[in-house]
C-alpha positions in Angstrom: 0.0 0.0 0.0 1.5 3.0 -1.0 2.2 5.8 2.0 1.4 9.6 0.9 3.6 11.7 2.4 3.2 15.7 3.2 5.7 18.0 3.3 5.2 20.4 6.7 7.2 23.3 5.1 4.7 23.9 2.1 1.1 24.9 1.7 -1.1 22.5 -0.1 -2.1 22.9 -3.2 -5.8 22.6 -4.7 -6.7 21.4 -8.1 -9.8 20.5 -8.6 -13.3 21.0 -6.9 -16.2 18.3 -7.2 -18.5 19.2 -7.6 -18.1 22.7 -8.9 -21.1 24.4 -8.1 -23.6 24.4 -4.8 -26.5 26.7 -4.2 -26.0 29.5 -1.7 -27.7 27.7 0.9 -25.0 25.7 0.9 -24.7 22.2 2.9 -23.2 20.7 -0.5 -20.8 17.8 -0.1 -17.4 18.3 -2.0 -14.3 16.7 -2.4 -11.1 18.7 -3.1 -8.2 17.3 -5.1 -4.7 18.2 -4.8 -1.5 17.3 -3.0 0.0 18.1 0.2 -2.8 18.2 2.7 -2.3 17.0 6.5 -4.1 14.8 8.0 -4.9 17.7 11.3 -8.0 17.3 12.9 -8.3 21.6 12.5 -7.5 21.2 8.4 -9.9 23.6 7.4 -11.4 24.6 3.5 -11.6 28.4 2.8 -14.2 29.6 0.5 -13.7 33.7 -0.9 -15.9 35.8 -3.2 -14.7 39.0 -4.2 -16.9 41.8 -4.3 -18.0 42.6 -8.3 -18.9 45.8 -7.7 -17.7 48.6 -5.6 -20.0 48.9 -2.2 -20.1 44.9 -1.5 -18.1 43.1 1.1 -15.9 40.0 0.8 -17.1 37.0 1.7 -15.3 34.6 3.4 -16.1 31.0 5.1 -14.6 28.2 6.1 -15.5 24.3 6.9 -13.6 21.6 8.5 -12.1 19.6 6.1 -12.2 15.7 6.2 -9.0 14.5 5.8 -9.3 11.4 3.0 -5.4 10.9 2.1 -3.1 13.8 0.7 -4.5 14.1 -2.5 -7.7 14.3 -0.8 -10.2 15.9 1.7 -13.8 16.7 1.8 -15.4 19.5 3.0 -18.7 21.4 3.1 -19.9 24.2 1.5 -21.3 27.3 4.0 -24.2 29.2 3.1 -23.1 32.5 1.1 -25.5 34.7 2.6 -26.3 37.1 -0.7 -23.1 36.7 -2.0 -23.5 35.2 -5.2 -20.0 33.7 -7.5 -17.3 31.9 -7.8 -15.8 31.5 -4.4 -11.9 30.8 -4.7 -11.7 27.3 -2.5 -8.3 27.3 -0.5 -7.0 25.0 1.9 -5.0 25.4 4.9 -3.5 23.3 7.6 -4.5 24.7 10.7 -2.7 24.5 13.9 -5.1 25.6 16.5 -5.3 24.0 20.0 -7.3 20.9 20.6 -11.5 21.5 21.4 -11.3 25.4 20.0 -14.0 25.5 17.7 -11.5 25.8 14.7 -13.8 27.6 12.0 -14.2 30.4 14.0 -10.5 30.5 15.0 -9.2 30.0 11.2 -11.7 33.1 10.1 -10.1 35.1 13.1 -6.9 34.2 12.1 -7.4 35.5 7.8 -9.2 38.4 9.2 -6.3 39.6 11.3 -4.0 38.5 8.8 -5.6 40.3 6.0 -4.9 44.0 7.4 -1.3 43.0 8.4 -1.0 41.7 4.2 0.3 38.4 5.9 -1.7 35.6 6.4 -1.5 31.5 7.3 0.0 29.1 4.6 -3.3 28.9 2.1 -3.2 26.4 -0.5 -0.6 28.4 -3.1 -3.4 26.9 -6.0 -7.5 27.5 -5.4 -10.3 25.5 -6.9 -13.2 27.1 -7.7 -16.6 26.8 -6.8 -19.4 28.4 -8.1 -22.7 29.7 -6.1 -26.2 30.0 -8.0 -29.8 30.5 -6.7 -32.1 27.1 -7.4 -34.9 29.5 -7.4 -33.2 31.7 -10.7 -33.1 30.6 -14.1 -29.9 29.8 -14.9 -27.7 32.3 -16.9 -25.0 31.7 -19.8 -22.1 34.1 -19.3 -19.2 32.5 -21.0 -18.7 29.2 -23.6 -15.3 27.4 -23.8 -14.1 27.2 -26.9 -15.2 31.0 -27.8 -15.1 28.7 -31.8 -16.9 26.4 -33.6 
């Protein structure tokens, strides 16, 4: 049986989210693949949505990750609350002491982080995941290839 091995002095790295969309109530099942994840009971997924126009606020959540092997975790996705997207799906090896409720310690830590422009080791690759309404029709904004 093959051992997977993680290497402590680098972020992990996310390459894929399955799958790729969940409505904004969240509560969707996904499993990230990537490399590098640690097998910490605080390993925790980080979902971001930029603002897309001036006035709105950042979102940010997270969700304890299930730690699968290091190639893989699962995690949940949070409710978005209005903000609607693609969140950015990071992943970052928490080390925060045993029974703190390690969501709200990994949000406190990026929030601090983000007005000193230094932060915990993210994932150094994001997935992508994107939020929709099931009560909207859905909307076309792009088609890969832009040829026929």
């Amino acid at each position: 049986m093959p051992v997977d091995l993680v290497d402590t002095d680098s972020p992990p790295r996310v390459l894929m989210v399955v799958p790729p969309l969940s409505t904004f109530h969240g509560g969707e099942m996904l499993t990230l693949w990537g490399d590098n994840f640690a097998p910490h009971l605080s390993t925790v997924c980080v979902f971001t949505i930029e603002p897309e126009d001036e006035g709105e606020e950042r979102f940010t959540a997270a969700s304890v990750a299930e730690f699968r092997s290091a190639n893989k975790i699962k995690c949940e996705s949070p409710f978005s609350g209005d903000a609607r997207g693609t969140a950015r799906v990071q992943v970052w090896n928490a080390d925060v002491p045993r029974g703190t409720d390690v969501v709200r310690a990994a949000l406190r830590t990026l929030e601090e982080a983000q007005t000193r422009d230094q932060g915990p080791r993210l994932s150094t690759t994001a997935g992508r995941l994107t939020y929709y309404s099931p009560d909207e029709l859905p909307r076309v904004r792009s088609v890969t290839p832009d040829f026929a």
